[in-house]
C-alpha positions in Angstrom: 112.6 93.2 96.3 109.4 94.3 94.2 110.2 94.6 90.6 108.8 97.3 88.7 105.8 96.2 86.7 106.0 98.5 84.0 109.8 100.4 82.7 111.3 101.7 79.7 114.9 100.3 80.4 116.5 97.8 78.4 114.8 93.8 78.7 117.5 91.4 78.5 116.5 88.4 77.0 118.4 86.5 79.5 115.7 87.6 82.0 113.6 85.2 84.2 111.8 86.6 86.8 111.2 90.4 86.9 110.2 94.1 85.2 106.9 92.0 83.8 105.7 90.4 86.7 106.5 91.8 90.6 108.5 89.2 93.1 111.0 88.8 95.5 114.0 88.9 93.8 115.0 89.3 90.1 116.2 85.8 88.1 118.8 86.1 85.3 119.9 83.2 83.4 123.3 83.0 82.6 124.0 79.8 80.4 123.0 77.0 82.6 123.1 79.4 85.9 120.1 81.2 87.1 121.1 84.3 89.1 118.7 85.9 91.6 119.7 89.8 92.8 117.7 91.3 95.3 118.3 94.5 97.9 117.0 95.4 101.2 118.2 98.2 103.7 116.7 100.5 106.4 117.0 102.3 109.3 117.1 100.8 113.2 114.3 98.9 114.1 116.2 97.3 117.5 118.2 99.5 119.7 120.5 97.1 119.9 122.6 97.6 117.2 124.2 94.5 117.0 120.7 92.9 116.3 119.6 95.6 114.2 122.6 94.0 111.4 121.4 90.8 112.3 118.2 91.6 111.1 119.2 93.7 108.5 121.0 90.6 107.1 118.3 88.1 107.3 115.9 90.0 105.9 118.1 90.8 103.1 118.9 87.0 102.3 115.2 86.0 103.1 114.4 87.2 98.8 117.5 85.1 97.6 115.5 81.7 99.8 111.3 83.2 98.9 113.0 82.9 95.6 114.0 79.1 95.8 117.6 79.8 95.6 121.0 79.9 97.5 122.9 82.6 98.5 126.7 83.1 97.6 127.3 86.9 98.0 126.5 89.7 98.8 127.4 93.9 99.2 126.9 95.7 102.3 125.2 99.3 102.0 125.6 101.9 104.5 124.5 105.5 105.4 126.1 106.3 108.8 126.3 110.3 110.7 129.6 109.8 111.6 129.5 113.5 113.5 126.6 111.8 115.2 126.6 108.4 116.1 130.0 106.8 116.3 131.9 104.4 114.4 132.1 101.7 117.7 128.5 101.5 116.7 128.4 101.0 113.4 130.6 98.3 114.2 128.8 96.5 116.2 125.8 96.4 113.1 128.5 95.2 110.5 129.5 92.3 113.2 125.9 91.9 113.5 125.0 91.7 109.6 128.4 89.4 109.5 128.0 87.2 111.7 124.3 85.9 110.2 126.1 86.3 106.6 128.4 83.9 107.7 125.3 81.5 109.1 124.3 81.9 106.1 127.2 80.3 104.0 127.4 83.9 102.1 130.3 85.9 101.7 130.7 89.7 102.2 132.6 90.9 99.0 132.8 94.4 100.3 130.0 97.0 100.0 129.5 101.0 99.7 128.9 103.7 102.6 128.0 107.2 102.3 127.1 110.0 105.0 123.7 111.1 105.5 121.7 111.9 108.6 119.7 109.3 109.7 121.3 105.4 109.8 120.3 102.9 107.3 122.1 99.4 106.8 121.2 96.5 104.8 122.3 94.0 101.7 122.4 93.6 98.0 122.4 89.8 98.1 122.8 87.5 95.2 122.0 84.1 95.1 122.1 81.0 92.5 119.4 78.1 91.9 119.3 75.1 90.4 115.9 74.4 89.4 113.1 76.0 88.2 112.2 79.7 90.4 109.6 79.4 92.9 107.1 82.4 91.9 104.7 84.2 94.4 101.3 83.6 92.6 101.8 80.1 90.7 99.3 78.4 92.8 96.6 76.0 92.3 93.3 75.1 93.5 93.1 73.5 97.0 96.9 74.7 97.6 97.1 74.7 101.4 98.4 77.4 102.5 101.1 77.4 105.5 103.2 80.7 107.3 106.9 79.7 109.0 107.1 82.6 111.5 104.3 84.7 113.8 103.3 87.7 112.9 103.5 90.8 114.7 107.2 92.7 114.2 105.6 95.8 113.1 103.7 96.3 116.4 106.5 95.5 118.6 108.8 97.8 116.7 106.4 101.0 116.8 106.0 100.0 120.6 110.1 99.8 121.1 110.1 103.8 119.3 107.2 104.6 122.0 109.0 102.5 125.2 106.0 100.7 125.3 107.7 97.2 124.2 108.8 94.8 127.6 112.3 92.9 127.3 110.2 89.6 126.2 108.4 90.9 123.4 111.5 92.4 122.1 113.5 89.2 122.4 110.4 87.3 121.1 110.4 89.6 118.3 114.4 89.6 117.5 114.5 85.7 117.9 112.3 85.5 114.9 113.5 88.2 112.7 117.3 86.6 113.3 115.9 83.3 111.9 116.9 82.3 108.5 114.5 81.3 106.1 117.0 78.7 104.6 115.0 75.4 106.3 111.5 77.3 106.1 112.6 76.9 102.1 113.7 73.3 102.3 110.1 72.6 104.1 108.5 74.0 100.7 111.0 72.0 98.4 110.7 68.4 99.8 106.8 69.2 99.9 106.7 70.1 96.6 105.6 74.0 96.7 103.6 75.6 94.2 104.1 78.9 95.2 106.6 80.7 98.0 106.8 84.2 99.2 108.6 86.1 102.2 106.0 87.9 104.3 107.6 91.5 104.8 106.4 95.2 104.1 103.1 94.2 102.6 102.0 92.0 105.8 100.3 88.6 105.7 97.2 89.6 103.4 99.6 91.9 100.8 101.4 89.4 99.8 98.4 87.6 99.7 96.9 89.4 97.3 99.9 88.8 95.4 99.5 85.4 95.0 96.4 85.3 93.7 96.7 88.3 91.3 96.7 87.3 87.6 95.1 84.3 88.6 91.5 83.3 88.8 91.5 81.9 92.3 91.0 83.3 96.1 91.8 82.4 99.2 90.9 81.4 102.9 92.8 82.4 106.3 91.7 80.7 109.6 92.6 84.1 111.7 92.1 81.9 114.8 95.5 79.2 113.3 97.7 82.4 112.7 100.3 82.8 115.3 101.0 85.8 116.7 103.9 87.1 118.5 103.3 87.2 122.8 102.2 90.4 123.8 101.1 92.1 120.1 96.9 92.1 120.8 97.6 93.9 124.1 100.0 96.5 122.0 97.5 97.1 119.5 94.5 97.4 122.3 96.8 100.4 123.7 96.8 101.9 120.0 100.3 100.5 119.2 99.7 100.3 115.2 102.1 101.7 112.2 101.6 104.3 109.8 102.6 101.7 107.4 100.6 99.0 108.3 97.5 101.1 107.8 98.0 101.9 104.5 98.9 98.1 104.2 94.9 97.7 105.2 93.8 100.5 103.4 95.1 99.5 99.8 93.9 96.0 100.2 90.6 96.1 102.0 88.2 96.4 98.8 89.7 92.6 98.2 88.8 91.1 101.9 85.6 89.6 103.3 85.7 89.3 107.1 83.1 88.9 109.8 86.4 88.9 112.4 87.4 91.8 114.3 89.3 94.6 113.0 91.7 94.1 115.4 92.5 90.5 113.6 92.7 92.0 110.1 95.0 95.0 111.4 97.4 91.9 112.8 96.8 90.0 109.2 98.0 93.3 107.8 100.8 94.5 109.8 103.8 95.5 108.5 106.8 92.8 108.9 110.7 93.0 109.1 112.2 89.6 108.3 109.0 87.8 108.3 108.5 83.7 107.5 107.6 82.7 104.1 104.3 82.0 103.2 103.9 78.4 101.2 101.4 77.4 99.0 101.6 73.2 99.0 99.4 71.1 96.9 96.3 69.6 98.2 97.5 65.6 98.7 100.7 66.7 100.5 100.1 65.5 104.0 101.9 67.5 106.7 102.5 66.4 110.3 103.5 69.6 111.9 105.3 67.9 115.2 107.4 66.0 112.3 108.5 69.4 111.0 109.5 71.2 114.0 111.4 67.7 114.5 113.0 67.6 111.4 113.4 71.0 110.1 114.3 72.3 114.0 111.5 75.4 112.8 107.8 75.8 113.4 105.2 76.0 110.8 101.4 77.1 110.9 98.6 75.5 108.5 96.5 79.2 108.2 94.0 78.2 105.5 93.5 76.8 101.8 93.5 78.4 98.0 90.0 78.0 96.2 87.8 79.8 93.9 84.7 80.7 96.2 85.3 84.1 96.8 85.7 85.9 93.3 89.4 86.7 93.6 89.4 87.8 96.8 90.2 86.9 100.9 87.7 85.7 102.9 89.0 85.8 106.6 87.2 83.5 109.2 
């Protein structure tokens, strides 16, 4: 969730995290509890629409862990055509969004549902931490930066609306957008994180750029060490590229300094759905990635380094 940067409404001087500076979630403090609240909903990106409320779910609970927190509960929000599409489907979404909910270790209070033409499903999740909230652009020179899922949903899901997506790449593509986030954030925590944020709407370089706005520093990406779903560089060859992953290149392209292929940066900027979080770690940590995937049971990708070569900007290699 993307706070507003500027707004008249009330400030509560209980707030933490949100209205002055954009993030994943909002923070409240609440005596010694910090609340996070974020929300996230939207219309099928999977035919199947069990998966689609999978999805739906995880993506909505991946704020509550870019955040550093834990989720406890959270409100389902539906817009259904009932004279359209019938409930036995809609049922099959809520078991979906339940089910990883449940994986989750977050309970379903109830929700709200209203009719309107074209489905959307999704959460209002709040979570609680503990310690002090990880930020998106708290970094520091020499951070290294690392991503915890490939990149790519956007691509596949425009392909799946043309029929153009095979049965792998849309089980490649599910797999990862069912994943929780929740060991991806204890990665970050026992490594000591600077900085943490989800990779979602903005794509890989958006968010970014997010990280090192307000700051004086810029960043590298090795485009060579990103990973990349199976099957997106052939999609995108055919044409296979979002409306809003364009505008995702267009708004941030004055900030980038390639020599790659636009092909690569349209990948860096695509569009994700329940995308891994992208973690800035401090120069000394030393990480052995087979040890990760061995103890964390995830993968993660070393994709390139903070520093202040480049004037506030990316420079892609």
């Amino acid at each position: 969730m993307r706070q507003f940067e500027q707004h008249k409404a009330l400030k509560s001087e209980n707030l933490i995290v949100g209205l002055d500076h954009p993030d994943d979630g909002g923070v409240i403090s609440i005596g010694e509890t910090k609340i996070i609240q974020t929300v996230d909903f939207f219309t099928p990106i999977l035919d199947n629409p069990y998966d689609w409320g999978r999805v739906a779910a995880a993506n909505a609970l991946s704020d509550i862990y870019a955040m550093g927190g834990e989720p406890v509960s959270a409100l389902q929000l539906v817009c259904w055509p009932r004279e359209d599409i019938s409930f036995d489907i809609l049922g099959e979404v809520i078991n979906g969004g339940l089910d990883i909910m449940a994986e989750a270790e977050c309970t379903v209070i109830g929700g709200h549902s209203i009719d309107d033409k074209e489905p959307k499903y999704g959460f209002s999740v709040t979570g609680v931490i503990k310690d002090t909230p990880f930020l998106n652009n708290t970094i520091s020179e020499n951070d290294k930066l690392y991503i915890t899922k490939p990149l790519g949903i956007g691509i596949i899901a425009t392909a799946i609306k043309k029929e153009m997506a095979s049965d792998e790449e849309i089980l490649e593509a599910t797999n990862n957008m069912v994943s929780l986030n929740k060991e991806a954030l204890r990665f970050a925590k026992d490594n000591k994180a600077n900085a943490i944020t989800d990779i979602t709407g903005f794509g890989l370089l958006g968010h970014l750029t997010e990280m090192i706005n307000g700051t004086k520093l810029s960043a590298e990406i090795n485009s060579k060490d990103v990973p990349v779903i199976n099957g997106v560089k052939e999609l995108l060859k055919k044409g296979i590229y979002p409306s809003g992953s364009k505008r995702n290149l267009d708004s941030i392209k004055e900030k980038l300094i390639y020599e790659v292929t636009e092909d690569e940066i349209k990948i860096l900027s695509d569009a994700q759905t329940s995308g891994g979080l992208l973690i800035s770690l401090p120069s000394e940590v030393n990480i052995n990635l087979e040890e990760v995937k061995k103890d964390y049971k995830i993968d993660v990708w070393e994709i390139g380094e903070i520093n202040s070569k480049y004037n506030k900007k990316i420079n892609i290699i």
